[in-house]
PARODREN-336967 format. One line per field, with one value per atom (N, C-alpha, C): x negated, y, z negated; residue number from 1. Coordinates in steps of 0.2 Angstrom, whole numbers, plus 2048, in hexadecimal, padded with zeros to 3 digits. Layout:
<rs>
c1: [X  ...] .
c2: [Y  ...] .
c3: [Z  ...] .
num: [NUM  ...] .
</rs>
This chain:
<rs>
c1: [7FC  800  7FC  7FE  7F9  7F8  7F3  7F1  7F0  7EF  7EB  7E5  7E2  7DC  7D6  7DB  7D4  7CF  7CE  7C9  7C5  7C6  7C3  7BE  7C2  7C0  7BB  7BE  7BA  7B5  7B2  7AB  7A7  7A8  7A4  7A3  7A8  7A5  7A2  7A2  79D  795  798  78E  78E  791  78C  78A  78D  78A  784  786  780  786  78B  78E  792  794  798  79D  7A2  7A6  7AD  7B1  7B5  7BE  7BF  7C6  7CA  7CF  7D3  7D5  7D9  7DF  7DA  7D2  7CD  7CC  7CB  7CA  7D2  7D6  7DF  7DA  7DC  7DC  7D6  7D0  7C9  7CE  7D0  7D1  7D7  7DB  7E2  7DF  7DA  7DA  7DF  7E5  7E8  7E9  7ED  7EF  7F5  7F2  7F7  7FD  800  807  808  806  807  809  803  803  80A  80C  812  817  816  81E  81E  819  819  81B  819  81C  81F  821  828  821  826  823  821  824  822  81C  81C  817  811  811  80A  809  80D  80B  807  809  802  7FE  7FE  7F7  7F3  7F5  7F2  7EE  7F3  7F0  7EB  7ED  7E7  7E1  7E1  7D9  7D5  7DB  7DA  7D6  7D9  7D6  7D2  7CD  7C7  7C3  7C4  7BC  7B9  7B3  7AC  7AD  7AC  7AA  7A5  7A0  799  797  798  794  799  79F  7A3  7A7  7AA  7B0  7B6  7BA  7BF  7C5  7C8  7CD  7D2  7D8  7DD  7E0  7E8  7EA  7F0  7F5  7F9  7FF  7FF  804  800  7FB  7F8  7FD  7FF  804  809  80A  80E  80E  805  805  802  807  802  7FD  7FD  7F7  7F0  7F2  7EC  7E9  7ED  7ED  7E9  7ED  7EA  7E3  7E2  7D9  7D5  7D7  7D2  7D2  7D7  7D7  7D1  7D1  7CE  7C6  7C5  7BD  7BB  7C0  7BE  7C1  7C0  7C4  7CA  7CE  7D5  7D3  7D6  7D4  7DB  7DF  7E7  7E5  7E7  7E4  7EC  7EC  7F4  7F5  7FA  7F9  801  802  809  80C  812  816  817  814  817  810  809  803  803  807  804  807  80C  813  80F  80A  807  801  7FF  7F8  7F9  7FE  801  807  806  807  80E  80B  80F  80F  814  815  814  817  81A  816  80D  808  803  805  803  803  807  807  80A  80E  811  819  816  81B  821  825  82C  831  838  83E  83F  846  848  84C  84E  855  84F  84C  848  843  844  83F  839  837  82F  82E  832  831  835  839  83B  835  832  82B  826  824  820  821  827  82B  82B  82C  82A  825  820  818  815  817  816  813  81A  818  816  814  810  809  806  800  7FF  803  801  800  807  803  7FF  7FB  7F4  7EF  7F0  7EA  7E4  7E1  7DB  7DC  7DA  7DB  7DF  7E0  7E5  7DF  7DE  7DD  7DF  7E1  7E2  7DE  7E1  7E0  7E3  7E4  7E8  7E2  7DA  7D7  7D4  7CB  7C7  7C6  7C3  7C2  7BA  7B7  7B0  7B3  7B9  7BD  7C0  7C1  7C5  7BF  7B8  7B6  7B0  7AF  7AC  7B1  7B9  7BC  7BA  7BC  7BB  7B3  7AD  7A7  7A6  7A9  7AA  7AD  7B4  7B6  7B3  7AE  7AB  7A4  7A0  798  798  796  794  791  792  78F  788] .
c2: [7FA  800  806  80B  811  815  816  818  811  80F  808  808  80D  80B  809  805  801  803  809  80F  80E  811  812  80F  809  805  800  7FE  7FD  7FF  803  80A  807  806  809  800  7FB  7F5  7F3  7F2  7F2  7F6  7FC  7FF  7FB  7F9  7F6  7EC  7EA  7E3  7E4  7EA  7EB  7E8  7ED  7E8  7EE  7ED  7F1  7F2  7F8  7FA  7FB  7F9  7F9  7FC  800  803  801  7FC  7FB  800  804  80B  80F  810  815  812  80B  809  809  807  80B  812  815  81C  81E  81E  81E  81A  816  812  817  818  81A  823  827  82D  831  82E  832  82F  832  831  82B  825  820  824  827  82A  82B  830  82F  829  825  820  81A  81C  816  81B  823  826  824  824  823  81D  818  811  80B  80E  80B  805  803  7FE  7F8  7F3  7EE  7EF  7F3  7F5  7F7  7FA  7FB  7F7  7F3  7EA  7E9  7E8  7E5  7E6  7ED  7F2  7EF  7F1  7F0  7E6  7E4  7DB  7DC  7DD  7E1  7DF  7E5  7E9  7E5  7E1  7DC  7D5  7D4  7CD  7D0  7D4  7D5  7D8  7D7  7DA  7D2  7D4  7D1  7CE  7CA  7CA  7C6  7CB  7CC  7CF  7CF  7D2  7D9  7D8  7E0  7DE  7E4  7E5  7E9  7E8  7E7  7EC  7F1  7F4  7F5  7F1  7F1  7F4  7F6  7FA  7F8  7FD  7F8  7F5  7F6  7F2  7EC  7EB  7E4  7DF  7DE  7D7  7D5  7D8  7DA  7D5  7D3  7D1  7CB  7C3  7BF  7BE  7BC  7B8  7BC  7C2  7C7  7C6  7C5  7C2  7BB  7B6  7AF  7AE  7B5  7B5  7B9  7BD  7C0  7BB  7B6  7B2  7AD  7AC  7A6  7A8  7AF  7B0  7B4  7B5  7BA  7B9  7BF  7BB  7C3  7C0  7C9  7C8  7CE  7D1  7D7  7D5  7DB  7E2  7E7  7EB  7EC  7EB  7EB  7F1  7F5  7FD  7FC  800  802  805  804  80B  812  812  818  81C  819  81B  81D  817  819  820  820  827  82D  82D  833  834  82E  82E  830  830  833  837  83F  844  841  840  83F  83C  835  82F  831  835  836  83A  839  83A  836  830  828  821  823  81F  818  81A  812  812  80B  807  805  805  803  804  802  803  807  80B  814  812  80E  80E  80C  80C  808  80F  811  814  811  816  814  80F  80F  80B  805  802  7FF  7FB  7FD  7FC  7F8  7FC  7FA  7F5  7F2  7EC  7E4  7E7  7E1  7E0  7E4  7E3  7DF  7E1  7DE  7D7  7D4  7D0  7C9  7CD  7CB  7CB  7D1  7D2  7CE  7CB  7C5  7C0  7BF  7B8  7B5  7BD  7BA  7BB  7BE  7C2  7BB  7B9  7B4  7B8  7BE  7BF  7C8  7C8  7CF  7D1  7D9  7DF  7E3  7E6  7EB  7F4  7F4  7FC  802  804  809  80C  809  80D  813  811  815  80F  814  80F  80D  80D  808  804  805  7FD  7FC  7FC  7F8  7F5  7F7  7F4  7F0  7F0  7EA  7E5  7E4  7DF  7DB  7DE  7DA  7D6  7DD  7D7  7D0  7D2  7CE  7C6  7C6  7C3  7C0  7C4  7BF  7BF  7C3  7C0  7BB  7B7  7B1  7B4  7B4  7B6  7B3] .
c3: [800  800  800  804  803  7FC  7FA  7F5  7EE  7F2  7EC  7EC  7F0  7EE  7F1  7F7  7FD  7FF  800  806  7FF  7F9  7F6  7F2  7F0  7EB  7F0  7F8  7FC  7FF  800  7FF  7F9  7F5  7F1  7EE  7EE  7F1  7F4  7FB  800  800  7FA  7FA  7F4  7EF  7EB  7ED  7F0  7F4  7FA  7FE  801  809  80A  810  814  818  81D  81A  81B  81A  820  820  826  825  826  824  82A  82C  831  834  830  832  835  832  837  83F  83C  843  84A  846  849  84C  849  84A  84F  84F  852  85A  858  862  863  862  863  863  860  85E  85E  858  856  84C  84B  844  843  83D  83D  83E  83A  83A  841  846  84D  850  84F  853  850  84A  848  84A  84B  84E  854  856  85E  863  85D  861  85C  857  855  850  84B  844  848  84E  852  854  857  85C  857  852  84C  84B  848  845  84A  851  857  856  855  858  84F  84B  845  844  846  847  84C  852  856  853  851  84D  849  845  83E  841  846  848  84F  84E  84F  84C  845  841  840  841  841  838  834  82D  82B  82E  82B  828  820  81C  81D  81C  81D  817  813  80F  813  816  81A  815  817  810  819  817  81B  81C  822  820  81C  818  812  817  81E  81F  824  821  824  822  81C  81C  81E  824  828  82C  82C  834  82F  832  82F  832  839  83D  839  83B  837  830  82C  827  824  828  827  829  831  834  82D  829  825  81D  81D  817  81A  820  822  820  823  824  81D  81A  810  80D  809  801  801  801  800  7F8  7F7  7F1  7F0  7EC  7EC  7E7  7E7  7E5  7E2  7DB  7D9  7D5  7D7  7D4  7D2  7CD  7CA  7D0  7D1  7D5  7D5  7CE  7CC  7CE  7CD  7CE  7D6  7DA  7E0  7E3  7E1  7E2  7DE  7D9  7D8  7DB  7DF  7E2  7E7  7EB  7F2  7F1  7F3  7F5  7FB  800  805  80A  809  80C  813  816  81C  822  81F  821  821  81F  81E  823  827  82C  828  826  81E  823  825  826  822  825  820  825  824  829  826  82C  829  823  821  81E  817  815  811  80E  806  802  800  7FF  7FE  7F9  7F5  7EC  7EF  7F3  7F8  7FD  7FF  804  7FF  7FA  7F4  7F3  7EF  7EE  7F5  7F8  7FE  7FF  7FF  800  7FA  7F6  7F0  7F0  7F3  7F2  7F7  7FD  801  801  7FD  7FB  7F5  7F3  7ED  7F0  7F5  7FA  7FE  800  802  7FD  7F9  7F5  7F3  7F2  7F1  7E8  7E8  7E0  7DF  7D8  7D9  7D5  7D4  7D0  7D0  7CA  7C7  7C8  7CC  7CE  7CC  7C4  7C2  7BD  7BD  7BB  7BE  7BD  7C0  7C6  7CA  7D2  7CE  7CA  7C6  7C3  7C0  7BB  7C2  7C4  7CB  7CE  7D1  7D3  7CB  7C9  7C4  7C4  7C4  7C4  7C9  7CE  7D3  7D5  7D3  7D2  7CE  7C7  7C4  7C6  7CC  7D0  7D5  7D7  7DD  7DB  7D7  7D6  7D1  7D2  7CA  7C7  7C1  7BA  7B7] .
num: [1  1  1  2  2  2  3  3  3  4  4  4  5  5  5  6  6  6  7  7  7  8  8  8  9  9  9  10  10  10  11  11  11  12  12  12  13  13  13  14  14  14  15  15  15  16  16  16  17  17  17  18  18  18  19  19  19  20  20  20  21  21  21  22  22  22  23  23  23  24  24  24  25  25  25  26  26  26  27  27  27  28  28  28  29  29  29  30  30  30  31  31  31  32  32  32  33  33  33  34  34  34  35  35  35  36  36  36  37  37  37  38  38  38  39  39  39  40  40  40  41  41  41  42  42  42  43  43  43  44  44  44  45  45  45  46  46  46  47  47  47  48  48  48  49  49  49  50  50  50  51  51  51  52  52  52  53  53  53  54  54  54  55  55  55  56  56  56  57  57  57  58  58  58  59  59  59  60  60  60  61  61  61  62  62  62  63  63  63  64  64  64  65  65  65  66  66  66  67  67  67  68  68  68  69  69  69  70  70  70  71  71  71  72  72  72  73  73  73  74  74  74  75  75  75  76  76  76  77  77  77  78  78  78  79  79  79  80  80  80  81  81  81  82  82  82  83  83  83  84  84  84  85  85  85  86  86  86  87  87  87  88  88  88  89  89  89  90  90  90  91  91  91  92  92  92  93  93  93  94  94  94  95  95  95  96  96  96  97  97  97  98  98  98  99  99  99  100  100  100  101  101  101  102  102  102  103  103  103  104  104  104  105  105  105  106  106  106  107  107  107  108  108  108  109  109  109  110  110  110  111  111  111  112  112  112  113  113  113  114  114  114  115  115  115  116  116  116  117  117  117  118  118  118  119  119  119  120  120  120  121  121  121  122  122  122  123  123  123  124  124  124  125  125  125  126  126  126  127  127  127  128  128  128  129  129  129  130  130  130  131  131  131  132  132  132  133  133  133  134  134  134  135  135  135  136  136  136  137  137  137  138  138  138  139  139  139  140  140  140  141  141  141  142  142  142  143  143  143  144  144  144  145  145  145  146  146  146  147  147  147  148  148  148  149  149  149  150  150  150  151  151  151  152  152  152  153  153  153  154  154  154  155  155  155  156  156  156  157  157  157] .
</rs>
């Protein structure tokens, strides 16, 4: 979901293992050169899911931290290619946090049907990103407590 965290907590992942960095939605955007939000007014929620699996089931994963975009679980083929080649990691925020973290949805390129509110959106997602998640964390700290969990997760102790 936007505002959980990915870009950030992904960055700064990525330079502490020593690995690439890969934000999907930059990569959207950088092909398409306009702004997710454009490119989903512009061709309808179907048409993004392609374009966004697209993108997904062409990253390399070598030595990359991958930060998605929130409506990657959308797409499962996409999904079940990045469960295959790494390890998902859910970044589980409060709703109430994500709604103070974002100003404004409708500058997000955040996928939803029209009939359907945001905290409606959240709720679905939910709990797809727990069906593929490999592991959840907690992201309602600092983006350091968010990432030490996660090391803790995947380096052995």
């Amino acid at each position: 979901m936007a505002g959980a965290g990915k870009s950030s907590v992904g960055k700064k992942l990525a330079k502490h293992l020593r690995f690439n960095f890969v934000d999907s939605d930059l990569l959207i955007e950088k092909k398409y050169g306009k702004s997710l939000q454009d490119i989903l007014s512009q061709n309808g929620n179907e048409k993004f899911k392609e374009i966004e699996e697209g993108a997904l089931l062409l990253v390399d994963f070598n030595q990359i931290v991958l930060a998605t975009g929130g409506s990657a679980v959308f797409c499962d083929t996409a999904m079940e290619y990045i469960k295959r080649n790494s390890m998902v990691i859910y970044l589980e925020v409060p709703y109430e946090d994500i709604s103070a973290r974002i100003s404004n949805f409708s500058e997000r390129g955040l996928l939803k049907r029209s009939d359907q509110t945001i905290q409606e959106s959240y709720k679905e997602r939910e709990g797809l990103y727990q069906r593929f998640a490999d592991y959840t964390v907690q992201n309602n700290g600092t983006i350091d407590s968010c990432l030490n969990n996660i090391l803790s997760l995947i380096k052995p102790s």
